[in-house]
C-alpha beads as a LAMMPS data file, in Angstrom:
LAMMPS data file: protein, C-alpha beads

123 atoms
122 bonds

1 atom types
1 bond types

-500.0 500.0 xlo xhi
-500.0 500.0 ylo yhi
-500.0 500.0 zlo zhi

Masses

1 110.0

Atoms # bond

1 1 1 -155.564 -468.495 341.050
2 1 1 -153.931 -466.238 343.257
3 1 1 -152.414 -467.287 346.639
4 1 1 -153.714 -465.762 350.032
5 1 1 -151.426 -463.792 352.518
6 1 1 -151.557 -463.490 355.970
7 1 1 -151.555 -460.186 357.550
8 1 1 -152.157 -458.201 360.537
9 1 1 -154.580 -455.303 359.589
10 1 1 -154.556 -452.125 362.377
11 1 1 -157.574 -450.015 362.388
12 1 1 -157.624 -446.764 364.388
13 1 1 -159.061 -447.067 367.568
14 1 1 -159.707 -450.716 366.884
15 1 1 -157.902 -453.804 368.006
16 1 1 -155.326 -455.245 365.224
17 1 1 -156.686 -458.778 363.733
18 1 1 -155.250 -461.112 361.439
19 1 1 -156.691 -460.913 357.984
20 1 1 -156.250 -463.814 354.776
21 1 1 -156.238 -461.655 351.546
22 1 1 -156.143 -462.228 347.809
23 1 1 -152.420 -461.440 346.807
24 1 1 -154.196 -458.448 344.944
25 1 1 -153.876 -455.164 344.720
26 1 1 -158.067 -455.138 344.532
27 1 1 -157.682 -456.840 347.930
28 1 1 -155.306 -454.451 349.023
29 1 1 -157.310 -451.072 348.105
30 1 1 -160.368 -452.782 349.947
31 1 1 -158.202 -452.626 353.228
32 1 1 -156.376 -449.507 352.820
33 1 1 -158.043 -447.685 350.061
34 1 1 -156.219 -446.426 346.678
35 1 1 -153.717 -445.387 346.412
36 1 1 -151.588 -447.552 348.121
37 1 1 -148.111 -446.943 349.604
38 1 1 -145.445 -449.523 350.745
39 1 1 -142.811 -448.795 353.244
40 1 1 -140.366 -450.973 355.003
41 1 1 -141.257 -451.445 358.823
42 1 1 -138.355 -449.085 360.572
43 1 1 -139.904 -451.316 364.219
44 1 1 -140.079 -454.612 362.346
45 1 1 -137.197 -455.431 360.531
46 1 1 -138.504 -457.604 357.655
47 1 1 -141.444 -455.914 357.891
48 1 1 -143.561 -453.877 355.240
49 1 1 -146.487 -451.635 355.626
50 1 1 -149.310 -450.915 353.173
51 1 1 -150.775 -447.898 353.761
52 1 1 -152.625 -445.543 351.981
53 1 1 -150.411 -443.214 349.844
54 1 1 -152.227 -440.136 350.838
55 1 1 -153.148 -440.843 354.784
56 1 1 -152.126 -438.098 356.065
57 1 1 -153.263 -435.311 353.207
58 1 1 -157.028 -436.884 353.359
59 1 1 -157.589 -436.558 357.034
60 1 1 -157.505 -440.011 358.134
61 1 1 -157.521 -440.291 361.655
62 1 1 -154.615 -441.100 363.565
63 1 1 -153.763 -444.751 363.637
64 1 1 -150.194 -445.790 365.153
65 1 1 -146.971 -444.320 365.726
66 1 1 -144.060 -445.828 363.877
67 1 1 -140.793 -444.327 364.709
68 1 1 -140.839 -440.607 364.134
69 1 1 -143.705 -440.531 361.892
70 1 1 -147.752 -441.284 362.079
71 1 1 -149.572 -443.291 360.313
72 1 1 -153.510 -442.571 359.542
73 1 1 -156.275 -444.465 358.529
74 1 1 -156.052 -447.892 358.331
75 1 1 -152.806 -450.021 357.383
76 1 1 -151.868 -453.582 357.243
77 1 1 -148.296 -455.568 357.774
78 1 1 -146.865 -458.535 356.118
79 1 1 -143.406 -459.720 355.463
80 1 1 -141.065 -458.514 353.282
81 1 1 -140.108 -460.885 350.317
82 1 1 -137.432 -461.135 348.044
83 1 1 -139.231 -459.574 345.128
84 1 1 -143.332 -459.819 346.375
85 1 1 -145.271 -459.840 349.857
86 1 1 -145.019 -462.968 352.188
87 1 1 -147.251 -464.779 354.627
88 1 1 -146.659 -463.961 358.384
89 1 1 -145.829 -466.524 360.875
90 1 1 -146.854 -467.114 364.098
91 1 1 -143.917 -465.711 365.293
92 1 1 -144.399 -462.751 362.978
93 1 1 -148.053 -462.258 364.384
94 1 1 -147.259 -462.088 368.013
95 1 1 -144.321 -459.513 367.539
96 1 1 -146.831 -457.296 365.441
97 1 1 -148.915 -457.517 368.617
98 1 1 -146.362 -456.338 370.981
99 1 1 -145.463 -453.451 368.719
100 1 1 -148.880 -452.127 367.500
101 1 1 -150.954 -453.029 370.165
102 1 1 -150.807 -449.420 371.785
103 1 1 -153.529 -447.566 371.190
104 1 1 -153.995 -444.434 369.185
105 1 1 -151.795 -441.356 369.585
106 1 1 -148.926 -443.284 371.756
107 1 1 -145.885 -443.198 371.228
108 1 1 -142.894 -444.996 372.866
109 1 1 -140.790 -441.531 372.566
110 1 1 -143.299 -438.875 373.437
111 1 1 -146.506 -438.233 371.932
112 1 1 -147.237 -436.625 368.954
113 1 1 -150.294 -434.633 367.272
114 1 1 -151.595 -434.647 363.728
115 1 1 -152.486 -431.206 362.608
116 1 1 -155.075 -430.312 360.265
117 1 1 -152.949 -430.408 357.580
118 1 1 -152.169 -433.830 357.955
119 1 1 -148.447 -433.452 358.883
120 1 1 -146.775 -434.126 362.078
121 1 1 -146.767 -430.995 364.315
122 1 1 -144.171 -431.756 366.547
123 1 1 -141.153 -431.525 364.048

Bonds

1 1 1 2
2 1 2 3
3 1 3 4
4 1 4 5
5 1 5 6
6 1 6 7
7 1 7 8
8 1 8 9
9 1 9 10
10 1 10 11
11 1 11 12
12 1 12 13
13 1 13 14
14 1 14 15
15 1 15 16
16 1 16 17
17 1 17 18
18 1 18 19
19 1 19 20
20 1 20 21
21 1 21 22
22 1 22 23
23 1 23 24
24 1 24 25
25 1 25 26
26 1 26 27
27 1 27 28
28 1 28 29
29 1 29 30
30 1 30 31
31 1 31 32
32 1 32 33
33 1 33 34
34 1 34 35
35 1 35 36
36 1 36 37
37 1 37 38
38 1 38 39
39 1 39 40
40 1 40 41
41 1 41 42
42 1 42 43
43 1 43 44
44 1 44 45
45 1 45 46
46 1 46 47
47 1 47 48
48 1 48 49
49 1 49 50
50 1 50 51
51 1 51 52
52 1 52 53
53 1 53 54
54 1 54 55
55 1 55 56
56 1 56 57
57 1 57 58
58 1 58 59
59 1 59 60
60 1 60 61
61 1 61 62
62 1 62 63
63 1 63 64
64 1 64 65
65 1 65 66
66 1 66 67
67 1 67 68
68 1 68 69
69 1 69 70
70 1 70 71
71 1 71 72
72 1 72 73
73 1 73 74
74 1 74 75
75 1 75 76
76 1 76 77
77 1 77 78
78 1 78 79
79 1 79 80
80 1 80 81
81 1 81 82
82 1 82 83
83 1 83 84
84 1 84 85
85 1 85 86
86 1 86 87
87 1 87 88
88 1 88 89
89 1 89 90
90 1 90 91
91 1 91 92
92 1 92 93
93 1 93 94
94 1 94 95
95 1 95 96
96 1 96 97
97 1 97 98
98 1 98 99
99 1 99 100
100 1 100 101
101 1 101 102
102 1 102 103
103 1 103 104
104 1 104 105
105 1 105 106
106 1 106 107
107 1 107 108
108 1 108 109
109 1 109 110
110 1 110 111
111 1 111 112
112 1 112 113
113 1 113 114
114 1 114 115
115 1 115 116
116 1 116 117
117 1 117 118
118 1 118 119
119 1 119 120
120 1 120 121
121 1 121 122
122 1 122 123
């Protein structure tokens, strides 16, 4: 049987939630959709995000701002193991909060706009 992760799962325009998921990629498409991307969190050290692979080329609406770059549709974070995905803590949880509780379209450099291609306009 597989084991369950904790994760925080960010919707656009929605309020992030904490989320226990099959250790699955099945579980993973139903969040994100297919096909999935994973990135290391350039915010959250130790941190990876599962997005979807093709976010920005599908139209997804603007989620979060992560750095210099967007991310659309919906996305979740967990931590980063040695070879796999890990559990969040506590700890873990509240720092997601701090970070990707702003809502959509803000920035903490200046704000940014999708075009309709998808790509970030403002580089």
């Amino acid at each position: 049987m597989k084991s369950k992760l904790r994760v925080m799962v960010v919707e656009p325009d929605k309020e992030h939630y904490e989320k226990f998921l099959k250790d699955s990629l099945e579980a993973m498409y139903e969040i994100v959709g297919k096909p999935i991307e994973v990135t290391r969190d350039i915010l959250l050290p130790g941190m990876l995000l599962v997005v979807n692979e093709e976010h920005k080329l599908r139209g997804l609406p603007i989620n979060r701002c992560t750095g210099d770059d967007i991310i659309c549709g919906t996305f979740f974070v967990c931590k980063n193991g040695k070879d796999d995905f890990r559990s969040l803590t506590d700890a873990d949880v509240e720092e997601i909060k701090t970070v990707y509780g702003l809502p959509k379209g803000t920035c903490d450099k200046e704000d940014k706009e999708v075009n309709s291609s998808g790509t970030d306009s403002s580089m």
